[in-house]
C-alpha positions, -999 to 999 in steps of 0.1 A, spaced: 610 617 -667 574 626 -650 544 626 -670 513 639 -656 531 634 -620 538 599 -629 575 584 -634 582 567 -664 620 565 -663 646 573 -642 682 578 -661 711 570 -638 737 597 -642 757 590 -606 778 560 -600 756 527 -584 768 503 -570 758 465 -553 782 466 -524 810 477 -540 812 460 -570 797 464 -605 801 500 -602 780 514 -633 759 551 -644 744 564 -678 716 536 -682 680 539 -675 660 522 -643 634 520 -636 615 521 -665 574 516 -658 547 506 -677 515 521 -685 502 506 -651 531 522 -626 547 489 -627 581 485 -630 595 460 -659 635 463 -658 652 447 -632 688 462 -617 711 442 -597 696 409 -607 707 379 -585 713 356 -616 734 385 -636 747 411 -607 760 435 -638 729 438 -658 712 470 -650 679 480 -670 685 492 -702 719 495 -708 744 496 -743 775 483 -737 803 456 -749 822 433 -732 859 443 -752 868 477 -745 907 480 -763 930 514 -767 958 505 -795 955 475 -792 957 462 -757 922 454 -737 915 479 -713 884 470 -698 853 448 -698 823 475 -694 800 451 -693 806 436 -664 817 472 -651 851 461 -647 886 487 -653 855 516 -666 843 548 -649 814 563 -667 814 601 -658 779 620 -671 793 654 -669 759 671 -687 724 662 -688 702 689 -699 662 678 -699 636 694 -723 597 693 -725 588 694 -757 548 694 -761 522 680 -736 531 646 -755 570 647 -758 600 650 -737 637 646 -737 671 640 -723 705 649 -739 738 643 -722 771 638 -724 790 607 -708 830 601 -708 845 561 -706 870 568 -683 903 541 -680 930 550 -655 920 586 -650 916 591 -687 887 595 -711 891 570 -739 853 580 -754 829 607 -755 796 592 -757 765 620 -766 733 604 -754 697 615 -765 667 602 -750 632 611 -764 600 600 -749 565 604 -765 532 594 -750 510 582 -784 479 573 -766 463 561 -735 480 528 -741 513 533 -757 543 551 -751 580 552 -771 611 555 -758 640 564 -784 677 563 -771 704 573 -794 738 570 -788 771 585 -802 807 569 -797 836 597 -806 869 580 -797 894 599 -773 925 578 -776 944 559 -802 929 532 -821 897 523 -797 879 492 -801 848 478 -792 837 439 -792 808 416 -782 818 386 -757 843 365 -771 827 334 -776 797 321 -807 768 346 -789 791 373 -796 769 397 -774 767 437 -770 750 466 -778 716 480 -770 702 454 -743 672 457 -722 667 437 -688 629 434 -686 611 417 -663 602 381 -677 574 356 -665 567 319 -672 548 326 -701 567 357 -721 564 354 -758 588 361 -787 570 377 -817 585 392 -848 563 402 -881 564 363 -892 552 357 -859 566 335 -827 599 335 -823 620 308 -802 647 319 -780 687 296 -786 716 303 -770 731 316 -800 721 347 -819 687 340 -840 672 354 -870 648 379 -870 631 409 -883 644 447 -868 615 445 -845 611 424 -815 575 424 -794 579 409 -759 547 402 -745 530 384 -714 522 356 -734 502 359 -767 512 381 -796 485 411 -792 493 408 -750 508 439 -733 544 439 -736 577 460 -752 588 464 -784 620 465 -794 632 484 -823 664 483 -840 682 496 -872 702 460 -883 712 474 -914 726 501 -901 746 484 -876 785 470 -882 786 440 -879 751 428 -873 746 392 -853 711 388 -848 686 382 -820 702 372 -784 669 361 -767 666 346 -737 633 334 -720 640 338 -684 671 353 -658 687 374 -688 685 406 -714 678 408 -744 701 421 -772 705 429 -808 744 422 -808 767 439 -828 798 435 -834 800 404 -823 835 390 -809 859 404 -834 862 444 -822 860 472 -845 874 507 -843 856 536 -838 860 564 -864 881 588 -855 864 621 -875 829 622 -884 807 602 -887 812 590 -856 796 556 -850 757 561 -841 727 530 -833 689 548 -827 665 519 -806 632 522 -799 611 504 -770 569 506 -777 557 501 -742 523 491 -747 489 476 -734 483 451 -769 493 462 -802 486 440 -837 517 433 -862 502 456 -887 505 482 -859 541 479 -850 553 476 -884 536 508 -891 554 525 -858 588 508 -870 583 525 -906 575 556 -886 606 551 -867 631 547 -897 617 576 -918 625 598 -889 658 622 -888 683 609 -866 695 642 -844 729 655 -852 763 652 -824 767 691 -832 732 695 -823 732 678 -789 767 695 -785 749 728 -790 
């Protein structure tokens, strides 16, 4: 996505790979800030499978047997057979496609994909993704790593520094290796809690299963996991499971601020899987 002939995001329908291995698509990178600068990383030396922002789960399982490990890329082919892009206003732009997790040849999910970008001012834009998991097989499961972090889901690599704060509405939070508590908003700055940074948005209480915070201050993403390590199964008929995240990319914003975009964010109407299917 261009805006006024700069990139903002690139989303990566073909197949990328690091010499071979970690074969991934359908995630975006890179995504820029406000000053041209890119702040997701792809390929990182410390985690060669993270790639920008990316939703994924470390149990992939068809009746019952483990199939494949998508977050490290591992026995999964993601095949983006649609992407159809729309400008909205001067302001607003999106993205809708249509991805299949392919196992052994065969689709096990259809996954419907809607990204909508908005520029609010000079100094913020917002970046919704929503995702739709329709199962193709028999009794498909998803699950977080198996161990106490329990990770997956919607996880963003951003660039981190020495100094990158942690701020929720009840102010500083502190990274653990476990999941941590915290509000459905996450602001990661350079340092101080009204610095340039991202936001994070989430819908917790919408989520199965709903672990918390995986932070992490340097050489990681950062996550709000669900379902943890036990895997659940995807519906079968509608409604088909469905997680909306937001990113606020941004040159300072106040609490007050972002808690007035999150209520924003949660009043809005989630689009429809017909209508993206239309």
């Amino acid at each position: 996505m261009t805006e006024n002939g700069e990139t903002r995001l690139f989303y990566q329908r073909a197949t990328k790979d690091k010499d071979g291995q970690y074969p991934r698509a359908n995630y975006i990178h890179p995504l820029y800030d406000l000053n041209g600068d890119v702040i997701t990383e792809d390929f990182p030396e410390d985690h060669l499978h993270h790639r920008g922002i990316f939703w994924t789960w470390h149990q992939l399982l068809v009746d019952g047997k483990r199939v494949a490990d998508p977050w490290i890329s591992d026995g999964i082919v993601w095949e983006v057979t649609r992407v159809e892009t729309s400008v909205l206003s001067e302001e607003m732009a999106a993205l809708d496609a249509q991805i299949n997790w392919v196992v052994d040849g065969e689709p096990v999910v259809e996954e419907s994909l809607r990204l909508h970008y908005e520029r609010v001012d000079p100094e913020l834009y917002r970046l919704t993704v929503e995702v739709w998991l329709k199962p193709l097989a028999k009794k498909v499961q998803i699950g977080g790593s198996e161990d106490p972090k329990g990770y997956g889901g919607f996880s963003p690599r951003i660039r981190l520094t020495e100094t990158t704060g942690f701020f929720d509405q009840n102010g500083p939070v502190t990274p653990q290796e476990l999941p941590v508590a915290g509000g459905p908003w996450m602001n990661i700055t350079q340092q101080g809690p009204e610095d340039p940074g991202v936001v994070i948005l989430g819908e917790p209480d919408r989520l199965p299963s709903y672990q918390g915070w995986i932070l992490r201050r340097k050489n990681s993403m950062q996550n709000m996991a669900f379902p943890g390590r036990e895997p659940i199964t995807l519906s079968e008929k509608e409604p088909y499971l469905h997680f909306r995240n937001q990113l606020l990319v941004h040159q300072g914003l106040q609490t007050a601020e972002i808690d007035l975009f999150y209520r924003d964010f949660i009043q809005t109407e989630p689009t429809t899987d017909q209508a993206l299917a239309d």
